[in-house]
C-alpha positions in Angstrom: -21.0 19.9 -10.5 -17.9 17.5 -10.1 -14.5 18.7 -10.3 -11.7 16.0 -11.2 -9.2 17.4 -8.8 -6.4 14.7 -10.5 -5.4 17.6 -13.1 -5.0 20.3 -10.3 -2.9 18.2 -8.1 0.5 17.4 -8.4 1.4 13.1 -8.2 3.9 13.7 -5.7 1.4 15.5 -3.3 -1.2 12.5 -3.9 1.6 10.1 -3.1 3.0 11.8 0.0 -0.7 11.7 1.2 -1.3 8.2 0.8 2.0 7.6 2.1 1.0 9.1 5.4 -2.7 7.8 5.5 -1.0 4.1 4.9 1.7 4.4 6.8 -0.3 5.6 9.8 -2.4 2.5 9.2 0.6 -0.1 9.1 2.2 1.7 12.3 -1.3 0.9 13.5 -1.5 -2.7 12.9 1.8 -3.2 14.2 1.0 -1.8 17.2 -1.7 -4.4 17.4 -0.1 -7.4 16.1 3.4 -6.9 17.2 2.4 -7.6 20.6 0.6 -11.2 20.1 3.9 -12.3 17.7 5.9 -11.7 20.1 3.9 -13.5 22.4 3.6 -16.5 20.0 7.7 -16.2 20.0 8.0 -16.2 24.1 9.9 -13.1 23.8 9.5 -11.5 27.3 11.6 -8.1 29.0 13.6 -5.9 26.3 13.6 -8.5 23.9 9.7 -8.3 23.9 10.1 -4.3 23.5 12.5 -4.6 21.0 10.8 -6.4 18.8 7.6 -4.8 19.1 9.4 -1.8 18.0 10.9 -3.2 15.0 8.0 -4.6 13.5 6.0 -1.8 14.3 8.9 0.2 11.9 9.3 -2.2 10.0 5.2 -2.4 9.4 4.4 0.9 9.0 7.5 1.1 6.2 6.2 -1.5 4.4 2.3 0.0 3.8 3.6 3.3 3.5 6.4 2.3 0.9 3.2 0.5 -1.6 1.1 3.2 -1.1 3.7 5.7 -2.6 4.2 3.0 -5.4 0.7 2.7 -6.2 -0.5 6.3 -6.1 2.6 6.9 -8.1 1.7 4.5 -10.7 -2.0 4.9 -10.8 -1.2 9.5 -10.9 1.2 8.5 -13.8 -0.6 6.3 -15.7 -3.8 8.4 -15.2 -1.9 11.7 -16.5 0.0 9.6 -19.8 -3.8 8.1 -20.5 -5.9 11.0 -19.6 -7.9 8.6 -18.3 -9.3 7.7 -15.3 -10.6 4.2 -14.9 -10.1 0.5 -14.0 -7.1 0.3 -16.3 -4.8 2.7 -14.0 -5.8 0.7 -10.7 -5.1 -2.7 -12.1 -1.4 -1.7 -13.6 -0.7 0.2 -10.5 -2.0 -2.6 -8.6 0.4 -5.1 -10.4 3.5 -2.9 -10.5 3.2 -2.6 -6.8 2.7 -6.1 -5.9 5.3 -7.0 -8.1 7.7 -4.5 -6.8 7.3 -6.0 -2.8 6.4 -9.8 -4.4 10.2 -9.8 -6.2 11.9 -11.1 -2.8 9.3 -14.1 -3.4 10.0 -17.2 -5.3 6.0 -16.7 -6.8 6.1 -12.8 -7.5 3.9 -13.4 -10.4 1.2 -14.7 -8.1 1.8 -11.7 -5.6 1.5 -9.2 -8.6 -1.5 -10.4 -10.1 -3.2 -10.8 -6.7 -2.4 -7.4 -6.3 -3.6 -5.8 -9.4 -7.0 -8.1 -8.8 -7.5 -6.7 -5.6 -7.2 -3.0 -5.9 -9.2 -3.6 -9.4 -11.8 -5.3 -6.9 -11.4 -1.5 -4.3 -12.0 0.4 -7.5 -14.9 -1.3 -8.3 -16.5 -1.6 -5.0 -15.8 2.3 -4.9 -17.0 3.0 -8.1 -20.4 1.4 -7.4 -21.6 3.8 -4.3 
């Protein structure tokens, strides 16, 4: 028997969780791409450091700030709908990538790249 656990929790505890999951993830790969960038740069002695340590912040910010946008979305468009299906990922997907693609001259692209690529997650997902 299958219990959909989305009406016994709260959005803001699914968005604090993905929060930390993601943001764990982008403190990760900033740990393992900061060091090569700076490399790239020449950036040698406490410059090096510093920037590591920035972009490494600055990383894990980043992933952890569209997670709580998306799971946000996705909770609150999943509670208004009473649904839960493809529809919810997509519009989450696109309010997210718009919301992080709006400092870009093509945030339409960003959005709808996005939406198309979470819709792709929730598909993959669905299949198992």
């Amino acid at each position: 028997m299958e219990v959909d656990i989305a009406d016994d929790v709260p959005c803001s505890s699914s968005a604090v969780d993905s929060v930390i999951r993601m943001g764990t993830a982008g403190l990760i790969w900033g740990f393992c791409s900061s060091p090569y960038d700076a490399n790239k740069l020449g950036l040698a002695g406490i410059h090096r450091a510093s920037f590591i340590v920035k972009s490494v912040g600055r990383l894990g910010f980043q992933w952890g700030m569209f997670a709580a946008i998306f799971s946000s979305t996705r909770c609150g468009f999943q509670r208004y709908r009473r649904r839960n299906d493809w529809v919810n990922v997509l519009t989450a997907g696109v309010v997210a990538g718009a919301a992080f693609g709006a400092g870009t001259r093509n945030w339409k692209q960003v959005a709808g790249a996005t939406g198309l690529v979470c819709l792709l997650c929730h598909v993959a997902e669905d299949s198992r």
